[in-house]
N, C-alpha and C positions, 0 to 999 in steps of 0.2 A: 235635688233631682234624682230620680232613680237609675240606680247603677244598669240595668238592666234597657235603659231607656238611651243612655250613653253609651253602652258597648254597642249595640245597634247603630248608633249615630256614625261610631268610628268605622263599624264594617262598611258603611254604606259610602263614607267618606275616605276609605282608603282604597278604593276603585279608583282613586282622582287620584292617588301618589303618583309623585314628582312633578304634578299637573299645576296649574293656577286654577283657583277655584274663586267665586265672586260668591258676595255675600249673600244673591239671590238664591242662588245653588243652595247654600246651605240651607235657607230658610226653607226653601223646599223641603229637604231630606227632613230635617226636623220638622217639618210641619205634616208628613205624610205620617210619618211615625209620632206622632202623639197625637196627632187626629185631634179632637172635639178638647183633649188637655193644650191644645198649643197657646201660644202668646207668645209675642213680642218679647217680653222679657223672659222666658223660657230661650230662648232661640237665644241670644246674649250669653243668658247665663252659659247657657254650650259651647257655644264660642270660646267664653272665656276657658270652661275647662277642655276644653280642645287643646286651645296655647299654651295652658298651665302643664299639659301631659305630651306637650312637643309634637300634636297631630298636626297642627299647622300652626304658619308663622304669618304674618301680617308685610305685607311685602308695602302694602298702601292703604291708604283710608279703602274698607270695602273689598281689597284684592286678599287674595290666603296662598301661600305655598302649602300643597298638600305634603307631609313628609316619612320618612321613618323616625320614630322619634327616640331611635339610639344616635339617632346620626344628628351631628352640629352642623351648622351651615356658617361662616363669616358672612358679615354685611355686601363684602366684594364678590365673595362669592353669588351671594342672592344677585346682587349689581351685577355682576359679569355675564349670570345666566337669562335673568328676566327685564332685566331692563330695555331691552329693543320690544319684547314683545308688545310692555306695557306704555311706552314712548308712542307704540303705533296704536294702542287703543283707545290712548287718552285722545290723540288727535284726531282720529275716526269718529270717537263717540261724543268731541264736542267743538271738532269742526264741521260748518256744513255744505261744504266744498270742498274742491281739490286744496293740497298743500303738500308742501318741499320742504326738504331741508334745505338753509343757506348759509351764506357766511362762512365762518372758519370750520366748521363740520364739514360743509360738502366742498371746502377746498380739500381737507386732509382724506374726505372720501372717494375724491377724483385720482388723487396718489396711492388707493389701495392704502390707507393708513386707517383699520379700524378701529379703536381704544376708542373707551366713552369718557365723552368730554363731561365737564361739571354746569358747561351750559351748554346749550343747544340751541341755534335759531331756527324756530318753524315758519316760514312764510305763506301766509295763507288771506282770503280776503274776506274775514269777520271779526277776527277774535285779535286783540293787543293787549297783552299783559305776559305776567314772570311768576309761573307755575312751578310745583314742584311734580317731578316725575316720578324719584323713587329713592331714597335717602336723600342726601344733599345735593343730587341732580336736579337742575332746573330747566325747563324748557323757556326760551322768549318768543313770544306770540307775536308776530310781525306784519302789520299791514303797510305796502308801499300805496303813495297816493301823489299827487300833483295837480294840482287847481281842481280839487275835490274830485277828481277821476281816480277810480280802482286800475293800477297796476298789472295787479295781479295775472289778469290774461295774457298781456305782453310779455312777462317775465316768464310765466309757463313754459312758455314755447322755447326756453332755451333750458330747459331739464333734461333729465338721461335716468334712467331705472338703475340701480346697482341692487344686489343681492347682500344683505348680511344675515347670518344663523340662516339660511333659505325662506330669508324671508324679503319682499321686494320692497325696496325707499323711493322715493322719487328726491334728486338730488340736484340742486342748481349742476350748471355745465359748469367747466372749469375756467369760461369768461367770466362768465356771472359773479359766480363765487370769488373769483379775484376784485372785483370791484365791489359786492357786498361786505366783505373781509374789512377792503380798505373804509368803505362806510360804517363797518358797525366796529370799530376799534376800542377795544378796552386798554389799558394802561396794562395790565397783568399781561396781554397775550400783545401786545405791540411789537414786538421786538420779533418775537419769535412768528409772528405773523406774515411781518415785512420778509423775514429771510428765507420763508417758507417759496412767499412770492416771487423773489430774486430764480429762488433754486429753480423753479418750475417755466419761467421763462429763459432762463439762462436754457433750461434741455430743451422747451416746446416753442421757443419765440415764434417758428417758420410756420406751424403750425395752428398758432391761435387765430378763432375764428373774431377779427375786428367789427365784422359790422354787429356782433352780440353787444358789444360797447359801444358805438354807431345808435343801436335801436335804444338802448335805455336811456341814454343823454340828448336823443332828438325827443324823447317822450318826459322830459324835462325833470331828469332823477339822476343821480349819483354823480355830480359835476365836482364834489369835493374829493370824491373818488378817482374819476378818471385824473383830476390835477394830480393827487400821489401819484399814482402810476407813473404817469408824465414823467414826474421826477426820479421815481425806481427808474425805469427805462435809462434817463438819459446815460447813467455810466454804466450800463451793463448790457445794450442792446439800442446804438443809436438810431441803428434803421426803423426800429419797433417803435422809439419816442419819437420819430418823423410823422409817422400816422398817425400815431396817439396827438403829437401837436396839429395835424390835419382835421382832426376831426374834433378837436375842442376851439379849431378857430372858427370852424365851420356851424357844429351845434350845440356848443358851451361858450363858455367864457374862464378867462385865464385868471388862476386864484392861488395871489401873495406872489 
């Protein structure tokens, strides 16, 4: 490819330093500047020598850090700066509805505890699967259902907006998230999930909103859930496991 042809490419591409640029983008730039010479495999080739000369780095299939290319970036570093950006574009661009985070994220997002997790639950009502976000981050794709009815509407209604890098999430409430928590348990985060949940009742018990637990166990979801609780409750808040046992005699059943 002509040198001449690549320094052009770079001026045009370093308008976008420090930017995230998409593959389309580029094929544009390159495709204006080589005109009637362009190709697919021209466009590639550029790419490649882009990366090879440190103009941009591959954050994701298709995604590019525009950069200076004296400058090194760590993997954590790319993670620390772009990974909410592109968390929120993967699920925009291929979910095609509303969705939230849930589970142990938007417990620890409810406490102002930002750090990104290596998984992330997205609840939303199309998509079920374990994607990767951006290095070894993976998002899990979450549909709630019960005698083939979508969820998803009921659960909605118990979100709250929070801000991170100024940019807005929509995040289960801090009920929610405590009885998603208890539903989606992994064996790595068990331990540290339970005591997460202790901590947060033990400050907010007076304060937690009961019929958010009330609406999702009369709509016949998270009954293995509210039973943990139950049992957290009973030695660290037994007024708190009096209604929790009111309301699983009421619209659950009692398990183990």
């Amino acid at each position: 490819m002509k040198n001449k042809y690549f320094d052009t490419v770079v001026k045009k591409i370093l308008k976008y330093k420090n930017k995230i640029i998409e593959i389309q983008k580029i094929k544009g730039i390159v495709q204006d500047i080589l005109d009637t010479d362009y190709s697919e495999k021209k466009t590639y080739k550029m790419i490649y020598y882009l990366k090879n000369r440190w103009y941009i780095e591959s954050l994701k299939k298709d995604i590019f850090f525009v950069k200076n290319p004296e400058k090194i970036y760590t993997e954590n570093q790319l993670i620390d700066q772009f990974y909410r950006t592109i968390l929120k574009k993967h699920c925009n661009d291929y979910l095609k509805s509303k969705w939230y985070i849930g589970g142990l994220k938007a417990l620890e997002l409810n406490i102002s505890s930002f750090d990104i997790s290596d998984e992330i639950i997205i609840v939303n009502i199309y998509k079920q699967s374990t994607e990767k976000v951006m290095g070894d981050k993976q998002v899990l794709f979450k549909i709630y259902e019960s005698n083939n009815k979508k969820l998803f509407p009921i659960f909605y209604k118990h979100t709250k907006k929070v801000y991170i890098q100024e940019m807005p999430f929509t995040i289960a409430n801090i009920e929610l998230a405590i009885l998603e928590t208890l539903y989606n348990q992994s064996v790595v985060n068990k331990n540290y999930a339970e005591e997460l949940i202790k901590k947060i009742i033990r400050k907010n018990a007076k304060h937690l909103n009961t019929k958010v637990w009330e609406d999702c166990i009369k709509n016949n979801k998270h009954h293995s859930a509210i039973n943990k609780l139950y049992k957290i409750t009973q030695t660290i808040d037994p007024t708190l496991a009096e209604t929790i046992k009111t309301l699983i005699k009421k619209y659950s059943y009692f398990i183990g």
